[in-house]
N, C-alpha and C positions, 0 to 999 in steps of 0.2 A: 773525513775519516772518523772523528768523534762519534759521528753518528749513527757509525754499524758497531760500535764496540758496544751500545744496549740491547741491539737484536739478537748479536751476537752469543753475548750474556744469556740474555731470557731463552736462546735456542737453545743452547747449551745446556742451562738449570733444567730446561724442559723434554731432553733427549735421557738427561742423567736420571728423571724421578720415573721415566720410563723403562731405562734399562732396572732400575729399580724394583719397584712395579713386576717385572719379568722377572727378574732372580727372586726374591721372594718369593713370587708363585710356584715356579718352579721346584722353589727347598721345598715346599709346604704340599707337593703333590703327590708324595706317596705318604703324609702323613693324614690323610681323609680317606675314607671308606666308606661308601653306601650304604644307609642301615639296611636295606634288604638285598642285599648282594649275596655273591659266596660266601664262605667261612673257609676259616685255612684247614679245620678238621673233614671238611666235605661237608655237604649240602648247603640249605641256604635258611636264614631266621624265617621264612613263612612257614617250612614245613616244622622246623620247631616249634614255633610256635601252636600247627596243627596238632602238637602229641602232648599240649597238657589238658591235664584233667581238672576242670571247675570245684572245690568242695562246696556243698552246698551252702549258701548264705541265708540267714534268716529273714523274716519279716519282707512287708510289701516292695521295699527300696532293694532288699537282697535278691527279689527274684527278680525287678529290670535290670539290677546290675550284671546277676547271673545269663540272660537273654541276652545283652549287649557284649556281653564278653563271648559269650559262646559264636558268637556273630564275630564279632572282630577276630578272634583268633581262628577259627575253622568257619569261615564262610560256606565250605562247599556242602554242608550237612553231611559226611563222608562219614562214616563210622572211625572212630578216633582207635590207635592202640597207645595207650598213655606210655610216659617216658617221666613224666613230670605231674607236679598237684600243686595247685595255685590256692591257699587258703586264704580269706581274707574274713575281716572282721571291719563293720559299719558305726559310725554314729553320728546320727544325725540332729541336728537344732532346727528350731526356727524360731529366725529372729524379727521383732516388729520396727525398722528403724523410723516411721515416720507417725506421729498420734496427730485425727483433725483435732483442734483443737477445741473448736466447737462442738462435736458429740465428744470425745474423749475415748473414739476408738481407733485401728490402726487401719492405716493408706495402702499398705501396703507390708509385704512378708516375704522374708529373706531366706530361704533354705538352705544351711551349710552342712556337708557332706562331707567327712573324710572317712578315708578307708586304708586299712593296714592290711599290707600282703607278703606275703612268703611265698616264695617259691622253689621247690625242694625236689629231688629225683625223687621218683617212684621209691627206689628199691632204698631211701632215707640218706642220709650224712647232711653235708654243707648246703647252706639253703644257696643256691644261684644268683637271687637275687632276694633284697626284700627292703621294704621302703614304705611314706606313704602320699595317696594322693587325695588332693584340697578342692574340692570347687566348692560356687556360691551359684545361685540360681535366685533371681526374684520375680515378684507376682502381684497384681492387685489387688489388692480387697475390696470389697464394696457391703452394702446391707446385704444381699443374698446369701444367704447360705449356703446352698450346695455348689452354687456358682464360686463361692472361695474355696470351698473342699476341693472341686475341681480344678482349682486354679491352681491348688497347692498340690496337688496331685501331676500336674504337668509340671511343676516345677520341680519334681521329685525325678522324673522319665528324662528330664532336661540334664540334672544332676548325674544321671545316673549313666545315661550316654557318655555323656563329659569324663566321670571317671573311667568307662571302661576305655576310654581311647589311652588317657592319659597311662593308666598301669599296660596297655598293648605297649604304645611306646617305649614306658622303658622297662618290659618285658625283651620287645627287640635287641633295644641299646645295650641291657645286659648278655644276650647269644649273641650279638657282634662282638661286645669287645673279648666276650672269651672265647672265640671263636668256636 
């Protein structure tokens, strides 16, 4: 008889982290929301996102940024009637974290990229959302010259991808949570 009061036990401890498990899920199920779902004011974050307008960004890195966003937020090339203006502002570095030691020039080059955005109704007040975003992109260097221009130049399209996803996101994350 000793020897069911352990299975016993272990069933038990094992039934209870389940019903566990379950109520928890449960409490926590209307407290989640799909970023692209409905919204409780009507429509859904994609077409939001379809009615802002780009302000133009300067320099070579501002116009893949600007191409990468216009792509992520209105894919369909649809003619836009704005609601919203996304401005943003760039600055970018590059950094050399590794020197051969032997010639005394660098291995390799690190491109950081942050970007500051606002985002604001058309017709002006409270900005909706606004924030910033960080990547790092790196690349090799070698003797060639143009062959590092180039390198560094896809490291810049790499960056600049990366942030436009990153500000889509919590572009979205902000039209969900205010519905």
């Amino acid at each position: 008889m000793s020897s069911h009061k352990p299975m016993l036990r272990q069933h038990f401890s094992r039934g209870a982290a389940l019903a566990f498990v379950a109520a928890a899920s449960l409490s926590l199920a209307g407290c989640l929301q799909p970023l692209y779902g409905s919204l409780g004011g009507g429509g859904d974050v994609a077409s939001r996102l379809q009615t802002i307008k780009i302000s133009p960004i300067p320099d070579r890195l501002g116009h893949y940024l600007e191409n990468e966003l216009h792509f992520g937020l209105n894919g369909t090339g649809a003619p836009i009637d704005p609601k919203y203006v996304l401005k943003i502002s760039v600055r970018e570095s590059v950094q050399s974290p590794l020197i051969d030691t032997v010639t005394g020039y660098p291995t390799s080059g690190t491109v950081v990229v942050a970007a500051d955005y606002t985002l604001t109704p058309l017709e002006g007040g409270d900005p909706v959302t606004k924030g910033t975003a960080t990547v790092v992109a790196s690349y090799d260097r070698n003797s060639q010259r143009f062959a590092n221009i180039r390198a560094s130049r896809d490291a810049e399209i790499r960056d600049a991808r990366m942030l436009a996803e990153q500000i889509r996101t919590n572009l979205a994350a902000a039209f969900a949570e205010k519905g």
